[in-house]
matplotlib code that plots the C-alpha trace (Angstrom):
import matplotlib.pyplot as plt

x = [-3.6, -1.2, -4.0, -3.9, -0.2, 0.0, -2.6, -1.1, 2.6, 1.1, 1.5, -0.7, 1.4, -0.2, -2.9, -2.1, -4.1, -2.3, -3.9, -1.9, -2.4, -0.9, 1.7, 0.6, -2.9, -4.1, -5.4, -9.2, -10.6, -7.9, -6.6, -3.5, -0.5, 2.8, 2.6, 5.1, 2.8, 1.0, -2.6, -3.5, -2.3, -5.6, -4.0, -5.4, -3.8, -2.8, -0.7, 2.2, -0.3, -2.3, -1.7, -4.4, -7.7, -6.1, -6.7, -10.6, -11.7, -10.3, -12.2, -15.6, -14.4, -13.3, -10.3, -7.3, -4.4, -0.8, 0.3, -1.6, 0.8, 4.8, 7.1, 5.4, 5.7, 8.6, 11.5, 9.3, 6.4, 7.2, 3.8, 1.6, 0.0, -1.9, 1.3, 2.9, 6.4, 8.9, 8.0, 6.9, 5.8, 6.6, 3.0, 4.3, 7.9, 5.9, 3.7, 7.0, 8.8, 6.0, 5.5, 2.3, 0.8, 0.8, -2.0, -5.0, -7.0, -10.3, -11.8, -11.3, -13.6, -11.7, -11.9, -10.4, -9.7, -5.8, -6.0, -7.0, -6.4, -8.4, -5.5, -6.1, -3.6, -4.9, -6.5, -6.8, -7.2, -9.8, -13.2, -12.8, -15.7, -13.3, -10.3, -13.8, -14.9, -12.0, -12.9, -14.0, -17.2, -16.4, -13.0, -10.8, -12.4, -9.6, -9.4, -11.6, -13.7, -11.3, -10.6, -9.6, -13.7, -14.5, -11.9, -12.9, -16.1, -15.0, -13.7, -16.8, -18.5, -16.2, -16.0, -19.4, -17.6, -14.5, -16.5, -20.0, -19.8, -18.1, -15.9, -15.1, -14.1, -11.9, -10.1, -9.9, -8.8, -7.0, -5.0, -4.2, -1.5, -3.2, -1.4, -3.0, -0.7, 0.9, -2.1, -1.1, 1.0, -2.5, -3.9, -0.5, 0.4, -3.3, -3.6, -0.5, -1.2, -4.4, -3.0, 0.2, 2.6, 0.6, -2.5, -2.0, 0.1, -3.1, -5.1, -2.1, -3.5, -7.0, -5.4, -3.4, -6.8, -8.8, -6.2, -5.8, -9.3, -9.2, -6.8, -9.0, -12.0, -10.3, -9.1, -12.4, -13.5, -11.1, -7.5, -4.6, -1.4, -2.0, 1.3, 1.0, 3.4, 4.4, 4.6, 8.0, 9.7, 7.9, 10.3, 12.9, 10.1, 11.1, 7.8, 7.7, 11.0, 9.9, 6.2, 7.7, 10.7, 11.9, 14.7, 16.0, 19.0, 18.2, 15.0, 17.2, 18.5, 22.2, 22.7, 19.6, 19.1, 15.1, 12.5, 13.1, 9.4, 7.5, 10.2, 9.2, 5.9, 6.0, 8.2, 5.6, 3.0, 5.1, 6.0, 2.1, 1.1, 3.7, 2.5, -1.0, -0.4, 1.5, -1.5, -3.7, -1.8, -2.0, -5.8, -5.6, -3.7, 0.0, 0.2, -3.4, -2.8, 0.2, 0.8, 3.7, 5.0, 6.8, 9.0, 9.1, 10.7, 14.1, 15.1, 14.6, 16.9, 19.2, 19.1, 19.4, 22.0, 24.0, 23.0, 26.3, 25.2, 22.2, 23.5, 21.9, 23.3, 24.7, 21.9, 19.8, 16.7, 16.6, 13.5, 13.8, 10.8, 9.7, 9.8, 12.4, 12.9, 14.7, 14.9, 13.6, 10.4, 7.7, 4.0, 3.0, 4.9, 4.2, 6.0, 5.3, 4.4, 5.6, 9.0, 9.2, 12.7, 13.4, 16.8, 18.7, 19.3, 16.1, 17.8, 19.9, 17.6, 15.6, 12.1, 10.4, 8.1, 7.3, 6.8, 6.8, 9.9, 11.6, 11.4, 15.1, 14.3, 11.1, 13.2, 15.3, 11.8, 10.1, 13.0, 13.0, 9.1, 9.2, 12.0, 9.9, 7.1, 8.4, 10.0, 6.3, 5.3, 5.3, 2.5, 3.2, 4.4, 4.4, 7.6, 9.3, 9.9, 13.1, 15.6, 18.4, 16.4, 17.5, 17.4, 13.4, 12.7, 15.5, 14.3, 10.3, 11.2, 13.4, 10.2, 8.2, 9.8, 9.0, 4.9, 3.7, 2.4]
y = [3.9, 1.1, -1.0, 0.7, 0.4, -3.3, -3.8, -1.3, -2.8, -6.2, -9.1, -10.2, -12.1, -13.4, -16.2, -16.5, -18.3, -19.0, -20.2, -22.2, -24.4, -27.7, -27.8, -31.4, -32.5, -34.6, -38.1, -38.4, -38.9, -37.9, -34.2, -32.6, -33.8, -32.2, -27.9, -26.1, -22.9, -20.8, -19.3, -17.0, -15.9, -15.6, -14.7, -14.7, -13.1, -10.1, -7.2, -9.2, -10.2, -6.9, -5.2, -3.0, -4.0, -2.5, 1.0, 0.2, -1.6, 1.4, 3.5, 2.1, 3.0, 6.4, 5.3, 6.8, 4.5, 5.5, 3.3, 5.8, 8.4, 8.5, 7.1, 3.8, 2.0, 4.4, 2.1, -0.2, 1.8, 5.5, 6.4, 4.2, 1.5, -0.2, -2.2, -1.9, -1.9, 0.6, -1.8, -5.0, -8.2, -11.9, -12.0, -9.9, -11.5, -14.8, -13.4, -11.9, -15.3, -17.3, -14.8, -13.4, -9.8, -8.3, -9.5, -7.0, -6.3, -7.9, -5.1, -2.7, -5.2, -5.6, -8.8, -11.6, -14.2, -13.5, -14.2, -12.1, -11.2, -11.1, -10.3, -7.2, -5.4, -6.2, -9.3, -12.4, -15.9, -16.0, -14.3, -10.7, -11.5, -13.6, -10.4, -7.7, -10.0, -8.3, -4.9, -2.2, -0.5, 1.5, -0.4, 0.0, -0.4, -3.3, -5.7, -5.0, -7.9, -9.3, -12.7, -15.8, -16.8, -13.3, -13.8, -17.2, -15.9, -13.2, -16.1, -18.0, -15.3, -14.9, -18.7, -18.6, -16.0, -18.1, -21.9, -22.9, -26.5, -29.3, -30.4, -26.5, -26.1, -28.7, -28.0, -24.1, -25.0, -28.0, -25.5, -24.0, -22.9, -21.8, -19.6, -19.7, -17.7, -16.5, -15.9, -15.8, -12.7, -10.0, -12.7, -12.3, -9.2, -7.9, -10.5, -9.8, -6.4, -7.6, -11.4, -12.8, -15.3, -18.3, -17.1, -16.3, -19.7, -21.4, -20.5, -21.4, -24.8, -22.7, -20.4, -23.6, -25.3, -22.1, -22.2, -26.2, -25.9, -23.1, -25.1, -28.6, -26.3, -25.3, -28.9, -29.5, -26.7, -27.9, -26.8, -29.6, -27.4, -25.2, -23.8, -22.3, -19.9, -19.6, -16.2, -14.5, -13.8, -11.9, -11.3, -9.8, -6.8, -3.4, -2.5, -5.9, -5.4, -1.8, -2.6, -5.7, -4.6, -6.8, -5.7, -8.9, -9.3, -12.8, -12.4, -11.9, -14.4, -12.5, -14.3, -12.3, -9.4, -10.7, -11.3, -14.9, -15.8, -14.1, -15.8, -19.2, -17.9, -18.0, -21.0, -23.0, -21.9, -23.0, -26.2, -26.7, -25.4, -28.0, -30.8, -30.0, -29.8, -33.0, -34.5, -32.9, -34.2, -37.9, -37.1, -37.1, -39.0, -38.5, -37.1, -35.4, -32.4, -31.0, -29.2, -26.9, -25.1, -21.9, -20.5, -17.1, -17.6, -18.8, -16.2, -13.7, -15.1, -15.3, -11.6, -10.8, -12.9, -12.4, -9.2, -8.1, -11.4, -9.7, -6.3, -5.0, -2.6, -3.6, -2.0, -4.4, -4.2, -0.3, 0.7, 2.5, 4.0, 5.6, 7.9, 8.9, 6.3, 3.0, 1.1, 4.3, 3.0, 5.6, 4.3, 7.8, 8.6, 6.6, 6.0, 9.0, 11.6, 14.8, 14.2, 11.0, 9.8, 7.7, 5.8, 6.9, 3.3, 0.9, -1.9, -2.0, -2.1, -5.5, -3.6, -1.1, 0.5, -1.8, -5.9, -4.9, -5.6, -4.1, -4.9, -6.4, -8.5, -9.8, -10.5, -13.1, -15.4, -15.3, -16.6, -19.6, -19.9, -20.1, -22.6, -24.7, -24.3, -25.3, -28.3, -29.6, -29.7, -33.5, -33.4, -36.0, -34.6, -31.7, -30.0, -26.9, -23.6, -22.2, -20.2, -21.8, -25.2, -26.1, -22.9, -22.7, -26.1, -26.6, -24.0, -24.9, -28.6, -27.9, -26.6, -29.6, -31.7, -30.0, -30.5, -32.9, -36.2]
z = [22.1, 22.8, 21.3, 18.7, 18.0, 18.5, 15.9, 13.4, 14.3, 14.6, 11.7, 9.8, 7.7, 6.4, 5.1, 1.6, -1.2, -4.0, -7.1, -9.7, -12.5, -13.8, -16.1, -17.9, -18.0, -15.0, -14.5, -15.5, -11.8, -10.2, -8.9, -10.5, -9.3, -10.3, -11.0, -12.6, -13.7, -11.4, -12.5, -9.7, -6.5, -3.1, 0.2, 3.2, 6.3, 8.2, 7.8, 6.5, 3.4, 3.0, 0.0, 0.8, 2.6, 5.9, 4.8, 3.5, 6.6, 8.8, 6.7, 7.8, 10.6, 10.2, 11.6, 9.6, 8.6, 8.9, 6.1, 3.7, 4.4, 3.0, 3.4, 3.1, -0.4, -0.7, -1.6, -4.6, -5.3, -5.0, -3.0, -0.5, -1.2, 1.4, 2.3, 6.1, 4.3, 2.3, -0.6, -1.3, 1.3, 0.4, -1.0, -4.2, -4.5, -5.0, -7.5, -9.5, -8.9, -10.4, -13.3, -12.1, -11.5, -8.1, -6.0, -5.8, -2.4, -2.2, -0.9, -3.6, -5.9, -9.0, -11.1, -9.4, -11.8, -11.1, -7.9, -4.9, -1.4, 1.7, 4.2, 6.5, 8.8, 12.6, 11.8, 13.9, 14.1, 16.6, 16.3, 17.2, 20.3, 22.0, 22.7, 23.5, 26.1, 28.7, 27.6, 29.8, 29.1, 25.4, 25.2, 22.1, 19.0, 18.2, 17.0, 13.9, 12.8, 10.3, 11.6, 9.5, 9.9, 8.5, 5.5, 4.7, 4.6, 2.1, -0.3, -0.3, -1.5, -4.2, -5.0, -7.4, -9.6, -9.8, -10.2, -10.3, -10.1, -8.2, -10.8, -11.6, -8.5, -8.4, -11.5, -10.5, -6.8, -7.6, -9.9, -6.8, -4.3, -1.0, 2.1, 5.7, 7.7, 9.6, 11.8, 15.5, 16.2, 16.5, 18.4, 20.8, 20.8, 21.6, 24.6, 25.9, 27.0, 28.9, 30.3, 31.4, 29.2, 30.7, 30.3, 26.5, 26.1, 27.3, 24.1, 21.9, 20.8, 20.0, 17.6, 15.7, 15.6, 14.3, 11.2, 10.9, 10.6, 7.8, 6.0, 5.9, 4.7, 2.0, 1.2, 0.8, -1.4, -3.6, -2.8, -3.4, -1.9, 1.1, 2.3, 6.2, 7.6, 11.5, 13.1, 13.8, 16.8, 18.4, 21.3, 18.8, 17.5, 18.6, 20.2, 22.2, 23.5, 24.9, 25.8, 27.6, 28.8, 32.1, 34.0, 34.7, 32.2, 32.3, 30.7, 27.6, 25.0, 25.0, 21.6, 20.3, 22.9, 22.2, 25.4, 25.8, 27.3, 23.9, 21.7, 23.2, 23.0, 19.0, 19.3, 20.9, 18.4, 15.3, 16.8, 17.8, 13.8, 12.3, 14.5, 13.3, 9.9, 9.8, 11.6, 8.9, 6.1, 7.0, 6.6, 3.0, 0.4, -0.7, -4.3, -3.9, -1.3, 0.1, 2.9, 3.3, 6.3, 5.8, 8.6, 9.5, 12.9, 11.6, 8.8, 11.4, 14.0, 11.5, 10.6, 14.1, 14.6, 11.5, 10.4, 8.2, 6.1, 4.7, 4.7, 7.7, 10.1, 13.3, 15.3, 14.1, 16.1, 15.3, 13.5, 9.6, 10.5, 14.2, 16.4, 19.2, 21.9, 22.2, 18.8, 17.5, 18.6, 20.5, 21.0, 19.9, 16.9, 14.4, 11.0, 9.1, 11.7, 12.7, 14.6, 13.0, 11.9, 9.4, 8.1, 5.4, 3.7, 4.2, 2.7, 5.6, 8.2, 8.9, 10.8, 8.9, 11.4, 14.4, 14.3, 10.3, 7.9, 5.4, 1.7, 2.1, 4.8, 2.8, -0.3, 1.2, 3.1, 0.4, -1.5, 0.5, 0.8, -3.1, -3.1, -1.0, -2.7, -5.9, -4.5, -3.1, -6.7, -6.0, -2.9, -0.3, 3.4, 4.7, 5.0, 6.7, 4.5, 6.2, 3.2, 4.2, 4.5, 8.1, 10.2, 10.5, 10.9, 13.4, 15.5, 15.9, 16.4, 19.6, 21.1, 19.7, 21.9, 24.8, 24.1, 26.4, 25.0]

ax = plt.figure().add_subplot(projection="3d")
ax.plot(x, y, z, "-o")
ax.set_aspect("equal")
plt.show()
């Protein structure tokens, strides 16, 4: 059961693939160079992204999911959606920002030549195999197979529909805006209840390659501008601070009241990502691909720290959405079952129903992911995504300079 919840709770922000096409006509030869219009939006990633594959791969499993139930989509959409939120995730804020329509689930097998998305609640960067290998004769069922590999797999399929030859492709994907991320926190979370902070610090640099390695495939299938979240802080979630809780005061950043060890945890990830993706990007000439990375970890701290700023109670670590505990978090209550509670003003509340967010909180990172994304237009370096344009960046590179040579 706590399996269970960690997956459901878990992110899966999000790997995002974001199709877009040039404003002014390119150089014959060379890819397109400066955007202004988007096409088509194809995301890839985990419960952060899902705008509705979650509920359809549970299904083959006749596993039912919560997030089919009120009051999820109740803030935006008025019924549920597919979406771990009250409304919308920063997938769909970027689609209304560049003018498109709302991304629609891969799984659901509509046309896809808007865009598409291949994100699914509970997945993970690493093959599923790797987290079963600890299980106990019938273990839990989770982590479904949904990994990145299974994903990319998902829009190589759907490539022939979209482009049939090389130069197609590279028009249609050179046209495009891609999102990786932000793979890492299923991969955490799941671990962590089976192996210690070293132990799931010591695969780190596996899960940063698994993506890095996503994003140089789709470089070659044609993409010019791939923009790569981090994961949040994990140690700030409501069901990491109860699942984890340590009664050593210390073990608490009394600026945050988050776990310390799982912060630096993410921390070390983002720092490890951004180092990759810088490495990546020196692979392949300035002006023809871009590489953007989009904090999640910052904005968050932020709202923790200086919650009244974005409207949000003082209890900020409270749940909307949960049952009754600590945080208003209880492993077996979740959003939208009997006994279930659920906060009057969403909009005031930064975590929805576990390691999830509210709408509100969504609003403001993918305000900044867009700004950055705009401003990469020109593709050259990559470059960090934070909304206030320090905060994010700041906060990853600290840890950066702890990495040994």
């Amino acid at each position: 059961m706590a399996k269970l919840l960690l997956v459901v709770c878990a992110a899966s922000l999000v790997v995002l693939v974001v199709v877009f096409a040039a404003a002014a006509a390119a150089t014959p030869g060379r890819r397109h160079r400066h955007r202004h219009r988007y096409d088509s939006i194809f995301s890839l990633g985990d419960s952060y992204a899902d705008t509705g594959n979650g509920p359809v791969v549970f299904g083959w499993h006749a596993i039912a999911n919560p997030v089919m139930r009120p009051p999820y989509g109740s803030t935006f959409f008025g019924h549920p959606t597919g979406r771990n939120c009250d409304g919308r995730l920063p997938i769909d804020f970027l689609a209304e920002g560049l003018g498109l329509p709302l991304v629609p689930p891969f799984l659901e097998r509509r046309s896809f030549r808007r865009g598409a998305n291949f994100a699914v609640g509970g997945a993970t960067a690493l093959d599923t195999a790797f987290f079963h290998r600890w299980d106990p004769p019938g273990g839990s069922t989770f982590p479904l197979n949904t990994s990145l590999a299974v994903q990319m797999h998902w829009f190589e399929s759907l490539k022939p529909s979209l482009c049939t030859t090389t130069q197609d492709c590279r028009e249609v994907f050179g046209a495009s805006l891609f999102f990786v991320g932000a793979f890492g926190a299923n991969d955490y979370l799941l671990s962590l209840g089976a192996k210690s902070i070293h132990q799931v610090r010591s695969f780190v640099p596996d899960v940063v390659r698994t993506i890095s390695m996503a994003v140089q495939r789709l470089i070659q299938h044609g993409a010019t501008t791939v923009v790569v979240p981090g994961v949040i802080p994990l140690g700030c979630a409501p069901p990491v601070l109860v699942t984890f809780a340590d009664p050593d005061p210390a073990a608490y950043d009394t600026r945050t009241g988050c776990l310390k060890a799982i912060n630096d945890l993410a921390a070390y990830h983002n720092a490890l990502l951004q180092q990759a993706l810088r490495q990546l990007q020196d692979r392949h000439p300035a002006g023809d691909v871009a590489i953007v990375y989009a904090d999640f970890f910052g904005p968050v701290v932020e709202m923790v720290t200086s919650p009244a700023k974005f409207g949000f109670e003082e209890d900020v670590l409270t749940l909307c959405c949960g049952g009754p505990g600590r945080f208003n978090y209880n492993k077996t209550v979740f959003c939208g079952d009997p006994g279930t509670t659920r906060c009057r003003d969403p909009s005031a509340r930064l975590f929805w129903d576990g390691v999830h967010l509210t709408e509100a909180a969504y609003r403001y990172i993918a305000a900044g992911w867009l700004s950055s994304i705009k401003s990469s237009s020109s593709p050259g370096s990559a470059s960090g995504g934070g909304a206030n344009g320090t905060t994010a960046t700041t906060a990853a590179k600290d840890k950066e300079e702890e990495l040994p040579c």
